[in-house]
Every structure is written in structure tokens, then in C-alpha cells.
C-alpha positions as a printed Julia matrix, in Angstrom:
89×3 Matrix{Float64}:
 11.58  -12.11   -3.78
  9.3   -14.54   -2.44
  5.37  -13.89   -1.21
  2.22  -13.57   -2.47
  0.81  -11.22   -5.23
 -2.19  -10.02   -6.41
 -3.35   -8.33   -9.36
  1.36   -7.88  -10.01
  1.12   -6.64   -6.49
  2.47   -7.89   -3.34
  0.27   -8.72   -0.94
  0.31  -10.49    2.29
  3.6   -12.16    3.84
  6.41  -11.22    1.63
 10.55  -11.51    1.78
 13.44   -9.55    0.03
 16.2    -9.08    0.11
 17.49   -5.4    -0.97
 20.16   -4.05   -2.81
 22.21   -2.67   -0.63
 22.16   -6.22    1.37
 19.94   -5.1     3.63
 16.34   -7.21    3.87
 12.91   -7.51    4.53
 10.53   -9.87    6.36
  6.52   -9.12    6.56
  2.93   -8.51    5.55
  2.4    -5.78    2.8
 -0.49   -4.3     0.88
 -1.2    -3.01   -2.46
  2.79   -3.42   -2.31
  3.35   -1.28    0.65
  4.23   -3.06    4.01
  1.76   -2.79    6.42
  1.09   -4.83    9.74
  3.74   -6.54   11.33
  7.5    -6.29    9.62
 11.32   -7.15   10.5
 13.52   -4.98    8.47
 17.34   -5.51    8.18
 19.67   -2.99    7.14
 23.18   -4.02    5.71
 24.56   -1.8     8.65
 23.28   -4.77   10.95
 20.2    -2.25   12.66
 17.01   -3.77   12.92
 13.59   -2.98   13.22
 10.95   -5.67   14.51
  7.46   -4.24   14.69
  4.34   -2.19   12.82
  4.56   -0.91    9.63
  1.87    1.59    7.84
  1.98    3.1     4.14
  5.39    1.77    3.94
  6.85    3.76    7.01
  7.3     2.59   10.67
  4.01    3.52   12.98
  3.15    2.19   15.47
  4.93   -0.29   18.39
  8.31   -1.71   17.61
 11.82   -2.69   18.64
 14.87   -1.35   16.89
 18.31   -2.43   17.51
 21.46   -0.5    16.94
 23.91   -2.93   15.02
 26.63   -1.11   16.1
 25.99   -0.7    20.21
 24.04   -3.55   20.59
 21.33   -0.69   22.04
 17.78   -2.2    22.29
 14.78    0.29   22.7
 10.61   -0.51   22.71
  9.06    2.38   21.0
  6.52    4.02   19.36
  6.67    5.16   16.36
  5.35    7.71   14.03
  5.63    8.29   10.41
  9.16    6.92   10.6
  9.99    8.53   13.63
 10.31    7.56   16.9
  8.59    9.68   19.33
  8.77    8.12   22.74
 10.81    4.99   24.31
  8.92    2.49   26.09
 11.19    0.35   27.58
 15.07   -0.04   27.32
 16.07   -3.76   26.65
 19.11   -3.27   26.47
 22.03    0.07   27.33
């Protein structure tokens, strides 16, 4: 783990890796990301975008390891509830 803490918490710009190999690249606060985050799972997806209360909310890009499938979305608590724009099918 490597970021900044405060008061044994993290906050601000912060990068783990997980246990299951996945990883994770952003801002946090009061140890909960928040604001901008990349998240890698060990399945290859990834998620590039805004983060609240530890959940996905907000604008973001998520990639399907698998396909290759790019979608622009929003998203809200975790979910994504409508496609903006397909990068790539």
C-alpha cells in the first residue's frame, strides 16, 4: 500500500494492490475512495472513473477484460444505469 494517511486513515491519492490480484489506483477519504479511481480486477475488467462512499457513482469507463467491450456510463450506487457512448463493440 502506498498513499497518504491521516489520523491511520487513508486519505488522498492512494495504491493497492488486492488480494485476489486485482488493484487499485485513486483518491480516497476517511478510507473510502471517493473522486476519481482506476480499479483493476484480476479478471482483467476495468473501471476508470468516479467513485463515492466506496461504490462507483457517477461518470466512468469500464472495460470487459474478456471482449475487449468499452462503454462510457453513468453510474449509480454500483450500478450502471445508462450507456453514454460505446468505445468500443
Amino acid at each position: 500500500m502506498i498513499g497518504q494517511y491521516k489520523q491511520g486513515k487513508r486519505n488522498g491519492y492512494s495504491v493497492f494492490k488486492l488480494a485476489d490480484g486485482g488493484s487499485y489506483h485513486g483518491q480516497f477519504v476517511d478510507d473510502k475512495r471517493e473522486g476519481y479511481g482506476m480499479h483493476k480486477w484480476a479478471n482483467k475488467n476495468e473501471y476508470h472513473g468516479q467513485w463515492k462512499n466506496h461504490i462507483r457513482n457517477g461518470e466512468g469507463v469500464y472495460k470487459e477484460g474478456a471482449s475487449g467491450k468499452i462503454k462510457r456510463a453513468i453510474w449509480e450506487n454500483d450500478k450502471r444505469v445508462k450507456v453514454l457512448e460505446i468505445i468500443k463493440q
